[in-house]
Short mmCIF file of the C-alpha atoms (twelve columns), coordinates in Angstrom:
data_MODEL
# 
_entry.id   MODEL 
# 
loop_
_atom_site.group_PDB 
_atom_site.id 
_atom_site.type_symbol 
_atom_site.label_atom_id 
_atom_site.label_alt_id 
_atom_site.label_comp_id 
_atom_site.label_asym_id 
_atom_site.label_seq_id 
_atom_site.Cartn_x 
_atom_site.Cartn_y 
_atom_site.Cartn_z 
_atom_site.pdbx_PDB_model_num 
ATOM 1   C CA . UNK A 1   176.101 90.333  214.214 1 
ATOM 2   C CA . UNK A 2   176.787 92.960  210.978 1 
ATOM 3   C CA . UNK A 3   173.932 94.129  209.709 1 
ATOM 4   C CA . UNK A 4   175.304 93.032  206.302 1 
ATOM 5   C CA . UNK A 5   175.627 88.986  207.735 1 
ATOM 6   C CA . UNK A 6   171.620 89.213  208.673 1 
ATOM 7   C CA . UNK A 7   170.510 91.039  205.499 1 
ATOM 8   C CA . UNK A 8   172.797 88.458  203.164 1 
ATOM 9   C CA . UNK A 9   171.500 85.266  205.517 1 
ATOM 10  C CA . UNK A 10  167.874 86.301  204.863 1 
ATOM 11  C CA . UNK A 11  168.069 87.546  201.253 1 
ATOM 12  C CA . UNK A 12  169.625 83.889  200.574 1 
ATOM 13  C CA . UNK A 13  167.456 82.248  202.698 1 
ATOM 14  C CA . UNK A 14  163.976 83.655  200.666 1 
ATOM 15  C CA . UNK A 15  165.872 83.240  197.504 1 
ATOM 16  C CA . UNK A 16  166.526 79.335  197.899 1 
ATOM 17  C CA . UNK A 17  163.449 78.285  199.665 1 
ATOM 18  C CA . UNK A 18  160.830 80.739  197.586 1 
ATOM 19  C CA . UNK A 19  162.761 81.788  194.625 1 
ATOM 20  C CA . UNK A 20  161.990 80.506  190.631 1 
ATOM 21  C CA . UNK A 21  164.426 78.255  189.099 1 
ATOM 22  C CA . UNK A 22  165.148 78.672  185.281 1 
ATOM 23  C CA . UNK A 23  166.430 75.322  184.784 1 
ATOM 24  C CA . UNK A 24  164.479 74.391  182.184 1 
ATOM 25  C CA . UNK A 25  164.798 77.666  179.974 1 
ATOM 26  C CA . UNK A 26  167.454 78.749  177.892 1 
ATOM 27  C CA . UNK A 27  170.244 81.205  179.445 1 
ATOM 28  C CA . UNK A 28  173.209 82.623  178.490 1 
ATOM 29  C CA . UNK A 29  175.874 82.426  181.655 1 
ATOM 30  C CA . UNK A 30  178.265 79.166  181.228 1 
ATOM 31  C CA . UNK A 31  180.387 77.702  183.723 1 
ATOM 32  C CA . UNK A 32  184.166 77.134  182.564 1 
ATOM 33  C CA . UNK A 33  183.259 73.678  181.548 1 
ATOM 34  C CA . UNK A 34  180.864 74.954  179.111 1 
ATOM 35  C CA . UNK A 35  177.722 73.786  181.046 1 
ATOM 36  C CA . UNK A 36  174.795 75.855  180.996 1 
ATOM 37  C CA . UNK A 37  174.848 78.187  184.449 1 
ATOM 38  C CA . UNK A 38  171.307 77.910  185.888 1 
ATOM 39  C CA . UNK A 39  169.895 79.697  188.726 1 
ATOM 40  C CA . UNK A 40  167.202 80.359  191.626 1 
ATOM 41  C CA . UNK A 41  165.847 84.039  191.943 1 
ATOM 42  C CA . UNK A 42  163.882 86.694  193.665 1 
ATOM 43  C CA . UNK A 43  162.257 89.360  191.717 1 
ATOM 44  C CA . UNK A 44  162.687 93.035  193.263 1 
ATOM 45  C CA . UNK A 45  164.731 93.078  196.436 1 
ATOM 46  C CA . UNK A 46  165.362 96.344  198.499 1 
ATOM 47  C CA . UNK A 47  168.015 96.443  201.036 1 
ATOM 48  C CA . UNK A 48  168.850 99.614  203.107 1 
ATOM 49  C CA . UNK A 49  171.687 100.120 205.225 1 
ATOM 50  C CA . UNK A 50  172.586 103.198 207.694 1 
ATOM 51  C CA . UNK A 51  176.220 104.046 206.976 1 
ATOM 52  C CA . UNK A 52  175.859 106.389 210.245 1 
ATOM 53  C CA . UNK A 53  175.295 102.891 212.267 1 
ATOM 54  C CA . UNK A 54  178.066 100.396 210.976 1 
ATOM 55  C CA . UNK A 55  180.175 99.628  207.626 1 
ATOM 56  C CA . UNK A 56  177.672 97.015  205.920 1 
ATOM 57  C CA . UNK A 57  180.213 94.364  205.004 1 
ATOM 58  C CA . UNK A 58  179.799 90.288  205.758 1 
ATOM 59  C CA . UNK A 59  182.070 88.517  208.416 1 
ATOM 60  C CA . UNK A 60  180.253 85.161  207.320 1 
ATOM 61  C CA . UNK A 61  183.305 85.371  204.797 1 
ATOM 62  C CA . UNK A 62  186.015 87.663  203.948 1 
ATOM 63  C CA . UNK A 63  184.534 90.461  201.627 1 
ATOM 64  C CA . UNK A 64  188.083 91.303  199.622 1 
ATOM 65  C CA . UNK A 65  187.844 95.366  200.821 1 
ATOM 66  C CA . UNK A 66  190.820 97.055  198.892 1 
ATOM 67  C CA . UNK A 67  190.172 94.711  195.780 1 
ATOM 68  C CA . UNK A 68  186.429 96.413  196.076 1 
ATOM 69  C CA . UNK A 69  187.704 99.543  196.534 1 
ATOM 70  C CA . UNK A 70  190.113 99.525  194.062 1 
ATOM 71  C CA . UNK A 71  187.591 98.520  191.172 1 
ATOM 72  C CA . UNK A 72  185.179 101.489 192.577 1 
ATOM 73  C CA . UNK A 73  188.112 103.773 192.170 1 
ATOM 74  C CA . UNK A 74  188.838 102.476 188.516 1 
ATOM 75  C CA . UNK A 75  185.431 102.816 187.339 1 
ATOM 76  C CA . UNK A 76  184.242 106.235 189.096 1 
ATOM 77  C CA . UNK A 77  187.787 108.063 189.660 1 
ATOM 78  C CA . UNK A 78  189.508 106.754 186.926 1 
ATOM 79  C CA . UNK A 79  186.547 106.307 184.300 1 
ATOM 80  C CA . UNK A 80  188.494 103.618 182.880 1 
ATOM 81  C CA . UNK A 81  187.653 100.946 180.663 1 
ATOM 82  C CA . UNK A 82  190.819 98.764  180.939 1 
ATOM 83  C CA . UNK A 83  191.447 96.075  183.068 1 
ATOM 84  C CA . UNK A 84  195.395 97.294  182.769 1 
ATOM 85  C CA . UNK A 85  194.441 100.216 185.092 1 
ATOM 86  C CA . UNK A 86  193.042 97.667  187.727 1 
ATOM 87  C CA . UNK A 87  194.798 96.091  189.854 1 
ATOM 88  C CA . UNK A 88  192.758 92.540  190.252 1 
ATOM 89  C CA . UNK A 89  191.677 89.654  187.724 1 
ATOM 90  C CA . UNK A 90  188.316 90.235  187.821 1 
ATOM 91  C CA . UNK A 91  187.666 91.503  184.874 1 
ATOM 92  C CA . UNK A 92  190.144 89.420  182.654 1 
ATOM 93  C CA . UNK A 93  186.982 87.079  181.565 1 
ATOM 94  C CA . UNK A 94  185.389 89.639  179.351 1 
ATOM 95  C CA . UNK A 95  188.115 91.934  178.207 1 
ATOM 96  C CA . UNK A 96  189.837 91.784  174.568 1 
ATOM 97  C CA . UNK A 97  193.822 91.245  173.931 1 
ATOM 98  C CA . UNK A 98  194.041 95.316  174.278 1 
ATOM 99  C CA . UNK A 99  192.665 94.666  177.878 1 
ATOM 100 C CA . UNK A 100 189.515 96.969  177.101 1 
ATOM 101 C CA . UNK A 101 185.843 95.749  177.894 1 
ATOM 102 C CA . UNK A 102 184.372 98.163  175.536 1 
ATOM 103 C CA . UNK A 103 181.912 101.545 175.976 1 
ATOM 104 C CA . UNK A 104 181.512 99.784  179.626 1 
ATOM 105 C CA . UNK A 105 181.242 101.090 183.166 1 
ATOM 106 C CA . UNK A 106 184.310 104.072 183.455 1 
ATOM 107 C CA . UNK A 107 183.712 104.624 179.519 1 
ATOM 108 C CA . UNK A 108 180.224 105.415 180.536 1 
ATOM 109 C CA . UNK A 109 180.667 107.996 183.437 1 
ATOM 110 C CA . UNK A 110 183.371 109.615 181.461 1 
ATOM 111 C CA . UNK A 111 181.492 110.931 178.853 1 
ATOM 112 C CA . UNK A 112 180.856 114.488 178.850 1 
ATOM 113 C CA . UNK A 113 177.497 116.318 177.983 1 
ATOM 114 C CA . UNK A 114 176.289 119.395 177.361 1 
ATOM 115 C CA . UNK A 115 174.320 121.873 180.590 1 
ATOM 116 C CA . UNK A 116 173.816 125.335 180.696 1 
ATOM 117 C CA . UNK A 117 176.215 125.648 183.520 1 
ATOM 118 C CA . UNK A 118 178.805 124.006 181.038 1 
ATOM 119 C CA . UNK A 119 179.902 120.526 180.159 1 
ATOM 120 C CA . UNK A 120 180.086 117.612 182.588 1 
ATOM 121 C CA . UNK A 121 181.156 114.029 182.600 1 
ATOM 122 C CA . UNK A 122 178.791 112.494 184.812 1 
ATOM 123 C CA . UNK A 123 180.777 112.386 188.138 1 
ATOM 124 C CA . UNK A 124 181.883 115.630 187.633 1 
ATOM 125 C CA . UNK A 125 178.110 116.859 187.364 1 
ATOM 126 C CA . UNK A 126 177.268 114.749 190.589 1 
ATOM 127 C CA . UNK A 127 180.200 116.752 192.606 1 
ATOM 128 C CA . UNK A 128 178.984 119.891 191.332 1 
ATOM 129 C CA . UNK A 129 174.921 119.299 191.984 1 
ATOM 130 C CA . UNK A 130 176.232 118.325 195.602 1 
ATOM 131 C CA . UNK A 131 178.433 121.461 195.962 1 
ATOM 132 C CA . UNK A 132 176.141 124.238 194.209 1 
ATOM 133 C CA . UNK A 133 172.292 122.483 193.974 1 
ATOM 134 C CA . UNK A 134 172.131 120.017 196.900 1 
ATOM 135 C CA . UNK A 135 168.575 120.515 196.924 1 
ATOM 136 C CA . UNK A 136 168.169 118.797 193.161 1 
ATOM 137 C CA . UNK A 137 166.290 115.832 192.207 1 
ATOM 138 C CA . UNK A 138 167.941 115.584 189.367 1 
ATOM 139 C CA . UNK A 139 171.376 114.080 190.883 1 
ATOM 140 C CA . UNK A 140 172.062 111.204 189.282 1 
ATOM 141 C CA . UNK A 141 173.841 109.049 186.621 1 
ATOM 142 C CA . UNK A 142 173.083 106.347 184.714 1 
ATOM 143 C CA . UNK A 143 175.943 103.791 182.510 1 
ATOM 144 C CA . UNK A 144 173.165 102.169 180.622 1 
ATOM 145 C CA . UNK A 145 173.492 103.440 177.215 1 
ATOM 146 C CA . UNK A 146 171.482 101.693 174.629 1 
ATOM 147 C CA . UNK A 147 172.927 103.008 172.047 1 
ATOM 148 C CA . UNK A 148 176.621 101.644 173.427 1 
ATOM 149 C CA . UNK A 149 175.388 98.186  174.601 1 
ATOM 150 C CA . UNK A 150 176.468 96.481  171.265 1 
ATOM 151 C CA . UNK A 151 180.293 97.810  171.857 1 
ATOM 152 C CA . UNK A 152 180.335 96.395  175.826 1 
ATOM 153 C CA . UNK A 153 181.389 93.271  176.447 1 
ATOM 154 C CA . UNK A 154 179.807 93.329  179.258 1 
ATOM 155 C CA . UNK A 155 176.500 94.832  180.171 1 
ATOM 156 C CA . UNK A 156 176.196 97.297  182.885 1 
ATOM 157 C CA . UNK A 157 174.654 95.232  186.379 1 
ATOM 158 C CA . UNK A 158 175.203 98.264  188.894 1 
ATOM 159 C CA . UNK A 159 173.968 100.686 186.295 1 
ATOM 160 C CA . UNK A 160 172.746 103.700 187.703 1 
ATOM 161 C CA . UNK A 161 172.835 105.605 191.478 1 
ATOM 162 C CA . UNK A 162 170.410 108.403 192.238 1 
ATOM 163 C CA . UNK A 163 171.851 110.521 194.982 1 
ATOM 164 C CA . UNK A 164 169.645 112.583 197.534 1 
ATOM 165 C CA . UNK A 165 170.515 115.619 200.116 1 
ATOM 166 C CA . UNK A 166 168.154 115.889 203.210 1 
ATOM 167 C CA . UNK A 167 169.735 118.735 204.959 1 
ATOM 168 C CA . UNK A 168 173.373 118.165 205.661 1 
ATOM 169 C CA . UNK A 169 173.069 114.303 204.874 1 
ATOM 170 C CA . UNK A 170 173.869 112.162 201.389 1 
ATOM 171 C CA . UNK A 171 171.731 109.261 200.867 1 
ATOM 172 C CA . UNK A 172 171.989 107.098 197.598 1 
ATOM 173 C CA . UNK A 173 169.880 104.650 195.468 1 
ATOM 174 C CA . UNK A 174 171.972 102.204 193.860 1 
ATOM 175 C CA . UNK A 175 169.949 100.125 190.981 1 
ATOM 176 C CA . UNK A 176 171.157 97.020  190.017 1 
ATOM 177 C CA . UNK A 177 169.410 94.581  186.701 1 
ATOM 178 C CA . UNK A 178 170.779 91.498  187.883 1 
ATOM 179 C CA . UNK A 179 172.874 90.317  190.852 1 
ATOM 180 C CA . UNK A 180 174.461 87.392  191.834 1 
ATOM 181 C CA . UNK A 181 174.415 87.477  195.543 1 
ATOM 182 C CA . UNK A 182 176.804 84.673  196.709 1 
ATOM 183 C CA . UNK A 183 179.704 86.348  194.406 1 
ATOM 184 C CA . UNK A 184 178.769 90.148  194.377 1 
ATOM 185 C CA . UNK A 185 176.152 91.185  196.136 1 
ATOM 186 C CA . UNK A 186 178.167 92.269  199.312 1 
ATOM 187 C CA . UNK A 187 180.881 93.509  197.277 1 
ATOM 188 C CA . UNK A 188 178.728 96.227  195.238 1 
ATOM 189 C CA . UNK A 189 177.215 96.963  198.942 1 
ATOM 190 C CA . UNK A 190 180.846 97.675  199.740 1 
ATOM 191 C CA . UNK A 191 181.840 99.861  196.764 1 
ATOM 192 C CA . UNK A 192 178.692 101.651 196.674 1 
ATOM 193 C CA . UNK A 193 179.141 102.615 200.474 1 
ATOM 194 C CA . UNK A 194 182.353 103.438 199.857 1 
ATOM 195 C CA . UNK A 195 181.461 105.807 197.471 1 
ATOM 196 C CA . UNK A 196 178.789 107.232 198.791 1 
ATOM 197 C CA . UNK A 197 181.213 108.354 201.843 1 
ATOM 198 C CA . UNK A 198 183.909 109.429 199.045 1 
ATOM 199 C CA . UNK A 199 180.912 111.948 198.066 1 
ATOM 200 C CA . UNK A 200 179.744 113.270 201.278 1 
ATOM 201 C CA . UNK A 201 183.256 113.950 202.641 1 
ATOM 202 C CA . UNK A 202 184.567 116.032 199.767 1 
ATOM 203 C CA . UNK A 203 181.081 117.602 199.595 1 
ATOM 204 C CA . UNK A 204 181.161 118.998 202.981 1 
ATOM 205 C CA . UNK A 205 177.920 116.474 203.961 1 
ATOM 206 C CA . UNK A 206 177.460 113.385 205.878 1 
ATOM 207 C CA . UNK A 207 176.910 110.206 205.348 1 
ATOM 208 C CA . UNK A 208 173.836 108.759 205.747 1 
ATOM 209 C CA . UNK A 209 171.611 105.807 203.747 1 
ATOM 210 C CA . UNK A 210 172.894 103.391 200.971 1 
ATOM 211 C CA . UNK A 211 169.025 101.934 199.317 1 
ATOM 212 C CA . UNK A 212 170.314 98.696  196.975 1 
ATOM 213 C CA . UNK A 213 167.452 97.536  194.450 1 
ATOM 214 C CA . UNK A 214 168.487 94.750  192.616 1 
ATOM 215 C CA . UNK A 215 165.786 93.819  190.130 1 
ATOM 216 C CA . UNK A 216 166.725 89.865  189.549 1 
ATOM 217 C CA . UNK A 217 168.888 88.630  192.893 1 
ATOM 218 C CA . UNK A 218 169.852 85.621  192.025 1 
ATOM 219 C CA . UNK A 219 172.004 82.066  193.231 1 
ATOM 220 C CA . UNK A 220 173.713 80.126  190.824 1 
ATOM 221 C CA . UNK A 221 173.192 75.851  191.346 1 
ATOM 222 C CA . UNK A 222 176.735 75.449  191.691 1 
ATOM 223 C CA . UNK A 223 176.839 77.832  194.726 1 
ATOM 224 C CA . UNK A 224 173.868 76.630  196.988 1 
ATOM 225 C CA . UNK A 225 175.773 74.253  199.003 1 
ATOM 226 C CA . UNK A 226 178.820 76.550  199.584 1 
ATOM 227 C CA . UNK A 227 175.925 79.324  200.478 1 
ATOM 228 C CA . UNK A 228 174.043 77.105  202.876 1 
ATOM 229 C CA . UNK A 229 177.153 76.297  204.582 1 
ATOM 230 C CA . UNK A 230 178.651 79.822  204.544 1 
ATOM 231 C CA . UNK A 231 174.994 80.952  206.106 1 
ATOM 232 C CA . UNK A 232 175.454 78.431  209.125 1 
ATOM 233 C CA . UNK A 233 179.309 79.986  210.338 1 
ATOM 234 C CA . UNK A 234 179.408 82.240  213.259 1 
ATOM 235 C CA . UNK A 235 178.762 86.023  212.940 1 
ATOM 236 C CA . UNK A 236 180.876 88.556  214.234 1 
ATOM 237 C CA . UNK A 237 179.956 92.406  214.895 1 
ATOM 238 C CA . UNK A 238 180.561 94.938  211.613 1 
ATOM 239 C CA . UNK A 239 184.375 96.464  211.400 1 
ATOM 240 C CA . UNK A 240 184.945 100.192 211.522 1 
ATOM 241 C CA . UNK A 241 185.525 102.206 208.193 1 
ATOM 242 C CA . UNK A 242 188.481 104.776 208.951 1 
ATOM 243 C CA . UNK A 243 188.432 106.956 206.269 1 
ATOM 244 C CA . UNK A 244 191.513 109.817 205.413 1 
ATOM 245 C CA . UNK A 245 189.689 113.109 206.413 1 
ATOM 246 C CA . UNK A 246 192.637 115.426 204.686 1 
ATOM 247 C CA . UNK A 247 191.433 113.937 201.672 1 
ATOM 248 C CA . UNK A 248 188.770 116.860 199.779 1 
ATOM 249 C CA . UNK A 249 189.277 116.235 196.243 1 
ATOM 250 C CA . UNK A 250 187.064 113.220 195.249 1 
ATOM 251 C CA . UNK A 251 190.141 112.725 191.839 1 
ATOM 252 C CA . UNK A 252 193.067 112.339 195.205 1 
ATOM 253 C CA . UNK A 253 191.213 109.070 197.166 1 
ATOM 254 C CA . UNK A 254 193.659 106.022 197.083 1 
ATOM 255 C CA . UNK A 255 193.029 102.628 198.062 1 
ATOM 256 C CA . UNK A 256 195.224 103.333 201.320 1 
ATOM 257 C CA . UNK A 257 193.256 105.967 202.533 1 
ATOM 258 C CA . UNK A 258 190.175 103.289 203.346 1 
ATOM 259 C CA . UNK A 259 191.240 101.061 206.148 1 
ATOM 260 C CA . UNK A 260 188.832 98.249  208.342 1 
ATOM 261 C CA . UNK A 261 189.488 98.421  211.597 1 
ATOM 262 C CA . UNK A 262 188.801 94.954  213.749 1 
ATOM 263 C CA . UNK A 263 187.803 93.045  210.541 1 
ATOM 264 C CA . UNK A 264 186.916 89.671  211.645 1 
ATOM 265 C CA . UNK A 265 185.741 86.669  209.237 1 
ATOM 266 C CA . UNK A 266 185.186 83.478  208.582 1 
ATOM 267 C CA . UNK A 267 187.764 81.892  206.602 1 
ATOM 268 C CA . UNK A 268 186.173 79.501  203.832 1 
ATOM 269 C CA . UNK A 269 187.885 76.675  201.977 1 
ATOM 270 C CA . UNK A 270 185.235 76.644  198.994 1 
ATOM 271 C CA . UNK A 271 185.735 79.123  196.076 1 
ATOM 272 C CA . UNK A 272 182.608 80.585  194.337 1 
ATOM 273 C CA . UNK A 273 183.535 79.946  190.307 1 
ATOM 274 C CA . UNK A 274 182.071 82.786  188.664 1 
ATOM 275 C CA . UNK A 275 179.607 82.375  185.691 1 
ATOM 276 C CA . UNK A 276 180.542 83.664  182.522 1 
# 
């Protein structure tokens, strides 16, 4: 069994059977049809997975791995804002006839500020903490920008990643405000492991512990039967992550130079509509 299957299975199980429903409160998500999107949560849930042990990504159902990667790579490598530099749909819901989603996500980490070793965006200042000040406590960044939030169309759920050096190993915190595990909780799992391996290769480190705190996991109604279903499909064992070791500039990573290795899945005939 992945790791990721048995984390996902028991995350989903707690959140049906013990979570609190919001059905009778206002809330802003809609379905398509314009009916209010309700849900079932858990307050506070902390996964960790060990990269050095297996690639944390379901076989319950196909995770969509280069789509994933690809949206990683548009938000931390190409700090990009527009959904015409992605090459998926998934964004098409909140972005504007010039295809922009506002001071969102890549807007965010491309931002420069001021240090006294010189002026960073905010990926560029992770690379260099990792490369010059591995020790630091300090290595971090963070997309939620209050004074931005009325120019997003979307605000920041995977908002900020803390990242930590214990000797020669990378560990990182990624923080997420709200979740919605059937649709995206494995894929941010996926990005943000991604990533995190992205970092320690070019960075001369391993890899070693992705920590994801989601502050409000939640299940929409409309997705509780496909979930219980998708929960009750055989398991499979976790895929290997070959990764393009030539690469050492974190700005030269393409989707091709990720590829799963003995992927298997179960193939499901239900679609998960996403709340808007």
């Amino acid at each position: 069994m992945s790791l990721a299957d048995k984390i996902f299975i028991q995350n989903c199980t707690d959140i049906i059977n013990n979570g609190f429903w919001d059905k009778d409160l206002p809330v802003r998500p809609r379905w398509h049809d314009g009916t209010p999107a309700h849900t079932v949560k858990k307050f506070c849930i902390v996964n960790r997975y060990d990269l050095t042990k297996e690639f944390p990504i379901l076989t319950l159902r196909r995770t969509a791995f280069k789509s994933a990667v690809d949206e990683i790579l548009w938000i931390w490598q190409k700090k990009s804002n527009n959904i015409k530099d992605l090459n998926s749909h998934i964004w098409d819901s909140w972005a504007d006839e010039t295809g922009s989603i506002g001071k969102a996500y890549g807007y965010q980490l491309g931002v420069k500020h001021k240090y006294k070793e010189g002026e960073f965006d905010q990926v560029d200042r992770v690379l260099f903490d990792l490369k010059n000040n591995p020790s630091s406590r300090r290595i971090m960044t963070n997309i939620y920008t209050f004074e931005d939030l009325h120019e997003m169309n979307l605000y920041p759920c995977a908002y900020s990643m803390t990242f930590n050096v214990s000797g020669d190993t990378l560990n990182g915190i990624l923080n997420q405000r709200s979740n919605d595990v059937a649709v995206a909780n494995n894929w941010n799992v996926v990005q943000y492991s991604v990533l995190l391996m992205m970092l320690a290769q070019v960075s001369g480190l391993k890899v070693g512990e992705l920590v994801h705190v989601i502050a409000d996991a939640h299940i929409y109604d409309r997705h509780i039967p496909v979930v219980e279903k998708m929960m009750q499909n055989p398991q499979f064992e976790a895929p290997k992550l070959i990764i393009n070791t030539d690469v050492k500039d974190f700005y030269k990573f393409t989707v091709d130079d990720f590829v799963l290795e003995n992927y298997q899945y179960n193939k499901i005939e239900e679609k998960f509509e996403v709340a808007i």
